[in-house]
Structures are given as C-alpha cells and as structure tokens.
Phi, psi and omega in degrees: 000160193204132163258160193253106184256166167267170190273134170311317193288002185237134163253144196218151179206174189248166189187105192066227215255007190237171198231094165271136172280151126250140155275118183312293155344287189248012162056029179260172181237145180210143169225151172247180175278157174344318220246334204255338157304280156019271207278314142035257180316271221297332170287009197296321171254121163004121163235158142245204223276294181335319199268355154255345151306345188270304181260034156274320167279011168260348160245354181261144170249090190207155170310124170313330204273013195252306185289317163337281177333273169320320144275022180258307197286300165338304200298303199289308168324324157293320166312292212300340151304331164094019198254317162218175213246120165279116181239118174283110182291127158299000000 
C-alpha cells in the first residue's frame, strides 16, 4: 500500500482558476489545472490513490474508470516532477 504526500519543498500560490508552484530545490515553475488544484488541495494531508479518487468523484460528475485513469497520470507526473513524494505504508 502506498500514499501520496506533497514535497515540503514546494511553494504554491493561486492565479484564476491554477494553482502555480515553485520548486524551491530546482528553481522549476509548475502550473496546474483546476482537476489538478483540486487534487492539490486534498492533498494537504497524505492521501492514497482510493481516498482521492472517492473525493473527486464526490465532487466531479465523470466515470471512475476516467477519474481513475486520470489521478493515476497526475500522480505519476507530479512524482516525477518532484511535486509529490510516494510513501510507501507497511
């Protein structure tokens, strides 16, 4: 089992309807989309993949295997960025 946290290492502010990042570390700029504040936000605390998908689909009106899909690509894309941190749970 595995959870998802954000990296300590990022500042974030709002612009609109985005959420832009800097990474502090590397001096990168990131910006996300509405669906991707969103999942952000929810993230204020550890999530794992189950508990943000329940709550996205309580609040979005779209097919699981769609929100799946889709906080499955966020996820890998923010690790890889370095945006959130993948912890792995005993």
């Amino acid at each position: 089992m595995e959870n998802y946290s954000r990296n300590n290492n990022i500042i974030d502010g709002t612009l609109d309807d985005n959420q832009i990042m800097m990474h502090i570390g590397k001096g990168k700029y990131f910006g996300l989309t509405p669906v991707g504040k969103r999942i952000w936000e929810l993230m204020e605390q550890p999530k794992t993949v189950e508990e943000l998908i329940i709550a996205l689909l309580s609040e979005y009106d779209v097919p699981e295997d769609q929100c799946r899909q889709e906080v499955s690509d966020f996820l890998k894309k923010a690790v890889s960025y370095d945006i959130i941190i993948k912890n792995e749970m005993a």
